[in-house]
Every structure is written in structure tokens, then in C-alpha cells.
NUKOL-757939 format. One record per residue: x, y, z of N, C-alpha, C in turn; residue number from 1; residue in one letter. Coordinates in nm, 3 decimals, decimal comma. Each point is the difference from the previous one (the first is absolute). Layout:
N
<<X Y Z> <X Y Z> <X Y Z> NUM "a"> ...
//
This chain:
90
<<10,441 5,311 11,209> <-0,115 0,088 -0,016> <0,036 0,120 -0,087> 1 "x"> <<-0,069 0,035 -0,099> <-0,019 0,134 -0,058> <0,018 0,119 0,061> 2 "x"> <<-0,004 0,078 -0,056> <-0,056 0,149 0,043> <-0,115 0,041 0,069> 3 "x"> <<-0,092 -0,048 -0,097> <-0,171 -0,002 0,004> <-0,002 -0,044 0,084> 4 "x"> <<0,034 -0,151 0,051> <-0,027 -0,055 0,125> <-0,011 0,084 0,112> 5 "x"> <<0,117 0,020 -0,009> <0,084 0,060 0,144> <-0,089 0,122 0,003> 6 "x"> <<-0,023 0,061 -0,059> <-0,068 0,136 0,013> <-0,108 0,030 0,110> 7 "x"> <<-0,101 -0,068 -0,015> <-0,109 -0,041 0,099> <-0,004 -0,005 0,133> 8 "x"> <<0,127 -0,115 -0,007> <0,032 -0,031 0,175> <0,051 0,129 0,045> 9 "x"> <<0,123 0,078 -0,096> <0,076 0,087 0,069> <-0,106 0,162 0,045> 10 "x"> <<-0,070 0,010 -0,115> <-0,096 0,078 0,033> <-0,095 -0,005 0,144> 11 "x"> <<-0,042 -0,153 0,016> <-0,052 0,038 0,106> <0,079 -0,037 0,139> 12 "x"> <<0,134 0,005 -0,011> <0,089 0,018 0,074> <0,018 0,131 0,039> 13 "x"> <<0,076 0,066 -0,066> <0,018 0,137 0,016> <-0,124 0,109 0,100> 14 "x"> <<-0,146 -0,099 -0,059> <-0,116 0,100 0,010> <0,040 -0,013 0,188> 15 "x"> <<-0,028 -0,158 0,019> <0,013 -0,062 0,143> <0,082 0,115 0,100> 16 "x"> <<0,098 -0,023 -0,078> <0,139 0,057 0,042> <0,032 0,156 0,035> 17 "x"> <<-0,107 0,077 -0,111> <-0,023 0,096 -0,003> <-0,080 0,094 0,041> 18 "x"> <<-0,117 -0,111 0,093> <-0,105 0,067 0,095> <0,092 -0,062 0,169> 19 "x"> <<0,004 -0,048 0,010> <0,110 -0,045 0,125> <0,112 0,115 -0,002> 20 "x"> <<0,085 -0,008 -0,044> <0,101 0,102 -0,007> <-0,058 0,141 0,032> 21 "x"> <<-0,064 0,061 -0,064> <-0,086 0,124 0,127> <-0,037 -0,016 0,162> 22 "x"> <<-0,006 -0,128 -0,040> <-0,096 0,019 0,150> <0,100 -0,024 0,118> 23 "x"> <<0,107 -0,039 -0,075> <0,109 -0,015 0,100> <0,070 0,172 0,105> 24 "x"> <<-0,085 0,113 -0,065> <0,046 0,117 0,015> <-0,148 0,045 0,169> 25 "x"> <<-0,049 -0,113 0,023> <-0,072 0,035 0,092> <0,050 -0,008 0,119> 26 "x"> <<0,099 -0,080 0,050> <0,020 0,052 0,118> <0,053 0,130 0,023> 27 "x"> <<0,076 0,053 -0,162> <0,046 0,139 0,094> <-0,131 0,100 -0,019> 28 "x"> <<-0,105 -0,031 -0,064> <-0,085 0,085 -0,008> <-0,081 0,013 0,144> 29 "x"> <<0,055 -0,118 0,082> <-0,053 -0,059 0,112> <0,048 0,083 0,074> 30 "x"> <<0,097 0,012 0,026> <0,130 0,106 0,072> <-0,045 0,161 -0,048> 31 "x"> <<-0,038 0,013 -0,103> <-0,038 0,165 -0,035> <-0,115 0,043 0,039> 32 "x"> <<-0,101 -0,077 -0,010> <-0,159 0,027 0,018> <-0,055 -0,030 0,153> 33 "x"> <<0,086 -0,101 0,045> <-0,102 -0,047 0,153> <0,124 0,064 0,079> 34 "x"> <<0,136 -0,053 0,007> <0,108 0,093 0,080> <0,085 0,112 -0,019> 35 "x"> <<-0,052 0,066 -0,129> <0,033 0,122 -0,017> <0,137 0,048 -0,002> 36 "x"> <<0,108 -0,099 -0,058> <0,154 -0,072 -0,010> <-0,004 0,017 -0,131> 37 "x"> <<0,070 0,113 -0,054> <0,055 0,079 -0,120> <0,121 0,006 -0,018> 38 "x"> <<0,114 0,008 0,096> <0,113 -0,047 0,021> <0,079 -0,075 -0,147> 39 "x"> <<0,102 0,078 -0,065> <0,081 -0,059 -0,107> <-0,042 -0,011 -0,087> 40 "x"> <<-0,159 0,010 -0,022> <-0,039 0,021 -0,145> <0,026 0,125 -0,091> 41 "x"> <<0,048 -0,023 -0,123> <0,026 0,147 -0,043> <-0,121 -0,028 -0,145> 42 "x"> <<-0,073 0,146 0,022> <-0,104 0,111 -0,098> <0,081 -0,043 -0,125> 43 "x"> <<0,108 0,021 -0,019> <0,027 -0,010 -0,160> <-0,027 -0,118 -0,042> 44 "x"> <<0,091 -0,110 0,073> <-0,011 -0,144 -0,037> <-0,151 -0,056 -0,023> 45 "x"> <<-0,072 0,023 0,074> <-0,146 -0,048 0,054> <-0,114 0,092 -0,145> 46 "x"> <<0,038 0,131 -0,018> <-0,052 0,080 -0,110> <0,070 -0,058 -0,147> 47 "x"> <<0,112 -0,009 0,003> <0,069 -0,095 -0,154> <-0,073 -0,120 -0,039> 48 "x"> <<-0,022 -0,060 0,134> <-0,029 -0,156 -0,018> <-0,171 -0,010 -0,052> 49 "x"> <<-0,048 0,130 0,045> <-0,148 -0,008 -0,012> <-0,081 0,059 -0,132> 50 "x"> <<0,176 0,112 -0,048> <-0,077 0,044 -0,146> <0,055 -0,142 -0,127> 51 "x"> <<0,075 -0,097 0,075> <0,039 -0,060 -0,081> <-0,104 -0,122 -0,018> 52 "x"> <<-0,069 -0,016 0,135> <-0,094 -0,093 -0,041> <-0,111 0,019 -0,091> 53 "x"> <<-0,038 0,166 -0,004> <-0,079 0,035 -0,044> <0,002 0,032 -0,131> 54 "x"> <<0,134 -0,021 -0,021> <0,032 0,028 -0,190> <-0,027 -0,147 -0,043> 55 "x"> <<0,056 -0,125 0,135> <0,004 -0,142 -0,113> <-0,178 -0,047 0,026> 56 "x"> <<-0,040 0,097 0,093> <-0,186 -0,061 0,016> <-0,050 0,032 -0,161> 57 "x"> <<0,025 0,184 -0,044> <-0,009 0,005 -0,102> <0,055 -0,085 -0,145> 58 "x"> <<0,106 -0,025 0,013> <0,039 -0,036 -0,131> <-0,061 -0,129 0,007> 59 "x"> <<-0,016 -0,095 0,118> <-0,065 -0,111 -0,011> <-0,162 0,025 -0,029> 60 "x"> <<-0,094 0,087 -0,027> <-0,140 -0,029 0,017> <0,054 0,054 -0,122> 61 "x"> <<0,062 0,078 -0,071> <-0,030 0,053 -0,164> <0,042 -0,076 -0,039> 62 "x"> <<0,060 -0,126 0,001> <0,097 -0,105 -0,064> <-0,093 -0,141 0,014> 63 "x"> <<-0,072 0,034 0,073> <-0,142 -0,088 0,028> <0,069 -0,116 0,074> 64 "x"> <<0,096 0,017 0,072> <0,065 -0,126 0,085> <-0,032 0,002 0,156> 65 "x"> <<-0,081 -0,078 -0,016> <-0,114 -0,012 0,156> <0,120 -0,029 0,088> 66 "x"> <<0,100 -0,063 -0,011> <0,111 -0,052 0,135> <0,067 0,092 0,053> 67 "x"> <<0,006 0,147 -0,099> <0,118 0,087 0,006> <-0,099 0,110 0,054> 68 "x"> <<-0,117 0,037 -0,066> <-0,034 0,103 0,076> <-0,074 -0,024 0,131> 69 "x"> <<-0,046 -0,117 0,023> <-0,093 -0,058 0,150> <0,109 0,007 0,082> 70 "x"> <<0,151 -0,068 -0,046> <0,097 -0,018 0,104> <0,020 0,135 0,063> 71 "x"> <<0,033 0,077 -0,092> <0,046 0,174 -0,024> <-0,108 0,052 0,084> 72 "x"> <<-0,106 -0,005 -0,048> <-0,109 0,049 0,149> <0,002 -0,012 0,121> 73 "x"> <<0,044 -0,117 0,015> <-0,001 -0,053 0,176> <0,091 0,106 0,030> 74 "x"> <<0,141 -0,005 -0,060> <0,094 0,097 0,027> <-0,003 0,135 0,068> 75 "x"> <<-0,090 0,030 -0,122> <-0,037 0,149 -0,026> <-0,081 0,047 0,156> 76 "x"> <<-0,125 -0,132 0,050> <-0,014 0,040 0,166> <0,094 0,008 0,104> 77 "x"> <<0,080 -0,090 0,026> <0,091 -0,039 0,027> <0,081 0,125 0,042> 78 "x"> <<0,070 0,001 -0,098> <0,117 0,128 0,003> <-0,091 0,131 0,058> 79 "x"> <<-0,144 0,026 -0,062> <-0,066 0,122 0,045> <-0,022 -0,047 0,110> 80 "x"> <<-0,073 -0,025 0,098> <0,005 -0,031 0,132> <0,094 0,040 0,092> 81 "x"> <<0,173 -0,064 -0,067> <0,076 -0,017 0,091> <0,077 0,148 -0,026> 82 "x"> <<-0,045 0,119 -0,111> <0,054 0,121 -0,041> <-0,083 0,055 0,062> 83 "x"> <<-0,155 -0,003 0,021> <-0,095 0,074 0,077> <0,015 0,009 0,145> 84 "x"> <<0,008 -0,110 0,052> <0,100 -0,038 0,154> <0,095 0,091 -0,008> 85 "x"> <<0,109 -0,062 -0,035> <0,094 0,143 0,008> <-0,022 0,142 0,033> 86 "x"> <<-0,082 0,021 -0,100> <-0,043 0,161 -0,025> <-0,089 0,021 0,176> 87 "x"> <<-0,078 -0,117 0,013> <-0,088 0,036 0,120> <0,101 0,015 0,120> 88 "x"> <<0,081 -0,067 0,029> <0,051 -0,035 0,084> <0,166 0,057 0,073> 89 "x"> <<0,024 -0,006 -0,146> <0,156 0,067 0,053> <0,008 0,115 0,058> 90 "x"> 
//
């Protein structure tokens, strides 16, 4: 197979891959929001991770790459949620 080929499939691999992979961050959002278990999370890590999604949400919607900035979005709740928790909670 080509390049071209491969492109397609891998694209909508990644996308798959890339809305799943967020959502895998719900049970601890599960633990922050309903049992109020903040415990070991650290503000910096959780704040790094969230301006970083939010730079590749950007560079993906100005780059017009639907996989990179949709993925980058999920993120971007994700991480805010589980930084807003924090803030509520600790």
C-alpha cells in the first residue's frame, strides 16, 4: 500500500482513538465530582496538560485538521473539569 492509501484508514484511526482516549479520564472525574477525592493530583501537572491541549486544539482548527483540533477539544474538557475539581475541592 501507498501512502495515500494508508492515510484514510490511519486518520480515522487516530480520530477513534482520539475521542476514546479522553474519555478514559472519567472515572477520575468520577472520584472528583460525585466523591470529592482530590488526593495526589497536582494543579501544575493538570494546568500544563490543559494549556497544552489548548494550544494543539488551536493549532489544529487554524491548520484546518479536524482530528487534531476535535481530539484537542475533548482534552481541553477533560483536563478543565478535573483542574476545576481540584480548585473546588481541595
Amino acid at each position: 500500500m501507498t501512502t495515500e492509501q494508508i492515510k484514510p484508514h490511519l486518520e480515522k484511526a487516530v480520530f477513534g482513538f482520539g475521542i476514546i482516549n479522553p474519555l478514559m479520564a472519567l472515572p477520575q472525574l468520577h472520584l472528583i465530582w460525585v466523591q470529592h477525592h482530590v488526593g495526589g493530583l497536582s494543579v501544575l501537572t493538570i494546568g500544563a496538560a490543559l494549556v497544552m491541549s489548548v494550544l494543539w486544539t488551536a493549532y489544529g482548527f487554524m491548520g484546518r485538521q479536524t482530528v487534531l483540533w476535535v481530539t484537542s477539544a475533548a482534552w481541553v474538557a477533560m483536563n478543565g473539569l478535573t483542574l476545576l475539581g481540584v480548585a473546588v475541592f481541595a
